[in-house]
Wavefront OBJ file of the C-alpha trace (Angstrom):
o trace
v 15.621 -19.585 0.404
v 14.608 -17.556 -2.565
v 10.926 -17.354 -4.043
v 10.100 -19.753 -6.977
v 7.834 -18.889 -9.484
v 6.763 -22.075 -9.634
v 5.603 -21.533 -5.564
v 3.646 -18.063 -6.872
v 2.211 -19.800 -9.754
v 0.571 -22.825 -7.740
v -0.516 -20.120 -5.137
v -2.226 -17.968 -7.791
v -3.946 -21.170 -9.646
v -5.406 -22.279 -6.185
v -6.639 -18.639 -5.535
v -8.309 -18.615 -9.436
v -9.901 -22.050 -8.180
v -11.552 -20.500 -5.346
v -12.670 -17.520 -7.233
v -14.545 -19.470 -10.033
v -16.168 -21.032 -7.225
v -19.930 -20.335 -7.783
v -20.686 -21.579 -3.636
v -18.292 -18.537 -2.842
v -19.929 -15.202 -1.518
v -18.928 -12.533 -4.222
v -17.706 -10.146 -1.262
v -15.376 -12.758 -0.823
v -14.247 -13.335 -4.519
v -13.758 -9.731 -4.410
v -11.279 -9.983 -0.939
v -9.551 -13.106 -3.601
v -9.335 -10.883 -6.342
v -7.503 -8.451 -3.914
v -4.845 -11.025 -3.207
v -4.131 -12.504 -6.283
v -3.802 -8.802 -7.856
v -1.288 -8.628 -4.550
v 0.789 -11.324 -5.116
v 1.019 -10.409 -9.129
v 1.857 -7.314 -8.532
v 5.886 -6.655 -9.519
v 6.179 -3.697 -7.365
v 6.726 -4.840 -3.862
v 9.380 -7.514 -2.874
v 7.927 -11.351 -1.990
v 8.350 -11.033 1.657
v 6.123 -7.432 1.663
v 3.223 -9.270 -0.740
v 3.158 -12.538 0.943
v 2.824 -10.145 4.366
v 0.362 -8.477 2.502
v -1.625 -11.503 1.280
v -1.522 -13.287 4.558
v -3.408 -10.258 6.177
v -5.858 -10.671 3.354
v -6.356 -13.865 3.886
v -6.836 -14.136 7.655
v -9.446 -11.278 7.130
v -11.462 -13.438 4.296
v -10.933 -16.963 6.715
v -12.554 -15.414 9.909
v -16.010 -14.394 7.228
v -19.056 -15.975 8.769
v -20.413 -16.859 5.742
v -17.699 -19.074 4.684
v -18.568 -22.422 4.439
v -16.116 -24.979 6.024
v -14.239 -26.576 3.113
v -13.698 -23.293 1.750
v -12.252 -21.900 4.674
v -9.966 -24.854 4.527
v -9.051 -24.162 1.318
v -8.031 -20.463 2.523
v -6.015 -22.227 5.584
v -4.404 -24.215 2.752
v -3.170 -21.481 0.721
v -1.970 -19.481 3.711
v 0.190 -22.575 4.940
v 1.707 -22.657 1.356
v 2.712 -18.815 1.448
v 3.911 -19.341 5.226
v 6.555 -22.320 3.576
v 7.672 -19.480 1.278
l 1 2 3 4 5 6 7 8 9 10 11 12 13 14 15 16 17 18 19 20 21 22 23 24 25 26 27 28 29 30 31 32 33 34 35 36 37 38 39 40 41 42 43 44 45 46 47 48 49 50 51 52 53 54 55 56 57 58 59 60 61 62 63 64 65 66 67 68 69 70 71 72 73 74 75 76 77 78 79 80 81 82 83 84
């Protein structure tokens, strides 16, 4: 099944959410920052960034200082990139 943009796109606004976030510990926002300029980026091929992002994103989920419905929100986005 090819890659949509329209998949990216509702990845990347969901990321932007959680970034503008103001309950969000800035080390995180930076980790978010790190994905979003992943998946954006038109060097690698989708499988390699979503690979790439889905590292990220474990990393960022297992932060202690996460608070639970923005962990969720991480678990959320990963489930949409693992449909992909």
């Amino acid at each position: 099944m090819a890659v949509t943009m329209e998949q990216f796109e509702e990845i990347l606004m969901a990321l932007t959410e959680l970034q503008e976030d103001n309950t969000i510990p800035k080390n995180v926002k930076t980790r978010l920052t790190e994905v979003t300029t992943i998946l954006s980026s038109k060097s690698d091929g989708a499988s390699i960034k979503i690979n790439k992002a889905l590292d990220h994103l474990g990393e960022i989920s297992d932060d202690v200082n996460l608070q639970a419905y923005t962990r969720t929100q991480i678990w959320n986005i990963v489930s949409m990139l693992e449909t992909i």
